[in-house]
C-alpha positions in Angstrom: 0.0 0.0 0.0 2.7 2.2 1.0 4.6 2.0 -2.5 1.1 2.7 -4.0 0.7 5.9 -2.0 4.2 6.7 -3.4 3.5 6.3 -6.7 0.3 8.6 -6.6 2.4 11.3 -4.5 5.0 10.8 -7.6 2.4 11.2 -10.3 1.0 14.4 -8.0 4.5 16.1 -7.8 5.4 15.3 -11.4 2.1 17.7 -12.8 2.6 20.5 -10.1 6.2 20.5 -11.1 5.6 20.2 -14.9 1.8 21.0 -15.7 0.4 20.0 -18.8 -1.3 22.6 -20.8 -0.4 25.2 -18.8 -0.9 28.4 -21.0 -3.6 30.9 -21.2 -5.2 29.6 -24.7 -5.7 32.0 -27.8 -8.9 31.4 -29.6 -10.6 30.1 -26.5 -14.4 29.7 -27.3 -15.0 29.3 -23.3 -13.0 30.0 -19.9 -13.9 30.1 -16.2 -12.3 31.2 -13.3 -12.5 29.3 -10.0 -11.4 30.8 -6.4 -11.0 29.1 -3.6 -10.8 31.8 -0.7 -9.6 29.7 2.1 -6.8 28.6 0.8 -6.1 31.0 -2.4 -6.2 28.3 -5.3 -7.2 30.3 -8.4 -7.7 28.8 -11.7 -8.7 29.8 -15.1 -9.9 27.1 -17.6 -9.5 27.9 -21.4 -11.4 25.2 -23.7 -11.9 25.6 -27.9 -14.8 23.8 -29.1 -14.7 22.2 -32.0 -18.7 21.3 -32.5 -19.7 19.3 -29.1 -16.0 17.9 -29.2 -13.0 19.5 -26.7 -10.2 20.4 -29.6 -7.9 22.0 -26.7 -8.1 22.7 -23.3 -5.8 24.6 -20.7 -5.3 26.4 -18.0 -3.0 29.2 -15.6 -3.5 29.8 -12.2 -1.6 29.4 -9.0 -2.5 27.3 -6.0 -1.1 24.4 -3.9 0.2 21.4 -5.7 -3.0 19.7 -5.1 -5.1 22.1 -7.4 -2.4 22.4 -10.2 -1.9 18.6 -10.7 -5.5 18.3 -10.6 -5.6 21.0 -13.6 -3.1 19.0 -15.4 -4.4 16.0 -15.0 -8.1 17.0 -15.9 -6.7 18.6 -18.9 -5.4 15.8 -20.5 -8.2 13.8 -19.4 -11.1 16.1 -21.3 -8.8 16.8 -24.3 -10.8 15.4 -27.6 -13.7 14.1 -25.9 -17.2 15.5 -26.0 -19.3 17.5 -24.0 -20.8 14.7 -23.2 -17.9 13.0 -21.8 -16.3 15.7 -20.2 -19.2 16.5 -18.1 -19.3 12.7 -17.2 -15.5 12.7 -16.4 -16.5 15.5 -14.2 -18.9 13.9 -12.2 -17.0 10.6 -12.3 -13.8 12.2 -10.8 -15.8 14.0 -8.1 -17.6 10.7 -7.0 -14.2 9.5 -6.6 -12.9 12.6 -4.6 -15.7 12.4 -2.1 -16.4 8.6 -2.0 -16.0 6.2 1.0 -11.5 6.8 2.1 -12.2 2.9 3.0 -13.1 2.2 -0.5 -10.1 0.9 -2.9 -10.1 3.3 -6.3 -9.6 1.2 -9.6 -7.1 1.8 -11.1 -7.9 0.5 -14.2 -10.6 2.6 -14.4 -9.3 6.1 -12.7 -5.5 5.6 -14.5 -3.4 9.0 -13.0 -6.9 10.4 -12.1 -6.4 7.5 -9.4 -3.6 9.6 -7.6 -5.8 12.3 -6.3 -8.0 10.2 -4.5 -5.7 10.2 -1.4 -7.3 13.9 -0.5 -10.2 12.0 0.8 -8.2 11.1 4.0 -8.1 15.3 3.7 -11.5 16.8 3.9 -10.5 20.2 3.5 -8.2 19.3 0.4 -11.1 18.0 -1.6 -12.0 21.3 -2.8 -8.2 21.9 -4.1 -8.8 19.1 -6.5 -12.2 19.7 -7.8 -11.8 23.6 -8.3 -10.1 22.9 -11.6 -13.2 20.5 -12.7 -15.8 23.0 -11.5 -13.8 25.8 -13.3 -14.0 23.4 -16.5 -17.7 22.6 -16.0 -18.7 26.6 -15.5 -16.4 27.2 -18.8 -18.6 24.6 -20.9 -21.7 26.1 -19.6 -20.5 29.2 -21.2 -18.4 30.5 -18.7 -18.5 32.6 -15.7 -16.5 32.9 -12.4 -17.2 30.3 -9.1 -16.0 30.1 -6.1 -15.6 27.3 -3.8 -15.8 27.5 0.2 
C-alpha cells in the first residue's frame, strides 16, 4: 500500500512541477475562473470547441500542488472528448474525490486520475482538486466565475 501511495504522491509532484497545458489559450471559445478563498487556489480554464467535441483545453493559475496537478491531469483527461464525456468525467472524478477513504479506487478505471483520491483522508483538500473541474464545467456552460468554500 505504501509504495502505491508513493506512486500517486510521484504522479502528483510530477504535474505540479511540470503541468500539462499550462498556457492561457488563444482562440478560447469558453473560460472560467475558480477561487477558492480559504486557501487562495485560483484557476482559469481555457477550452476551444470544435462542435460538441473538446479540440484544446488549458489552464494558468496558482494554487497548492494539489489544485495544479488536478488541472493538469483533468486537462489531459477532457482533451478530444465530447461534451458529453467531459461532463461525465467530471462527475466521475468527483464521485471518486468524495467517496468512501475505506473504499479501494480502480485503477484501471481512474488511471493518473487514481492519484488524487488520497485527499479523501483530507476533507478540506477535496475542494483543491475539484476547483479545476468545477472551473471546467462553468467554462462549458459558457463561462463565468465560481468560487468554492
Amino acid at each position: 500500500m505504501n509504495e502505491l501511495f508513493d506512486l500517486y504522491q510521484d504522479i502528483i509532484l510530477d504535474h505540479n512541477k511540470r503541468p500539462r497545458n499550462f498556457r492561457a489559450m488563444d482562440g478560447a471559445t469558453h473560460a472560467a475562473e475558480g477561487h477558492n478563498p480559504l486557501c487562495g487556489d485560483e484557476v482559469t480554464v481555457f477550452v476551444k470547441l470544435n462542435g460538441d467535441k473538446i479540440e484544446d483545453v488549458s489552464f494558468q493559475g496558482q494554487g497548492c500542488a494539489i489544485s495544479r496537478a488536478s488541472a493538469s491531469l483533468m486537462t489531459g483527461e477532457v482533451k478530444g472528448k465530447t461534451l458529453r464525456e467531459a461532463r461525465g468525467e467530471f462527475e466521475r472524478v468527483k464521485a471518486m474525490l468524495t467517496g468512501d477513504n475505506d473504499e479501494p479506487v480502480d485503477l484501471l478505471e481512474f488511471g493518473n486520475m487514481a492519484s488524487l483520491s488520497g485527499v479523501r483522508r483530507f476533507p478540506a483538500r477535496i475542494k483543491c482538486a475539484t476547483l479545476p473541474w468545477h472551473a471546467l464545467d462553468a467554462a462549458l456552460q459558457d463561462g463565468g466565475e465560481i468560487t468554492t468554500e
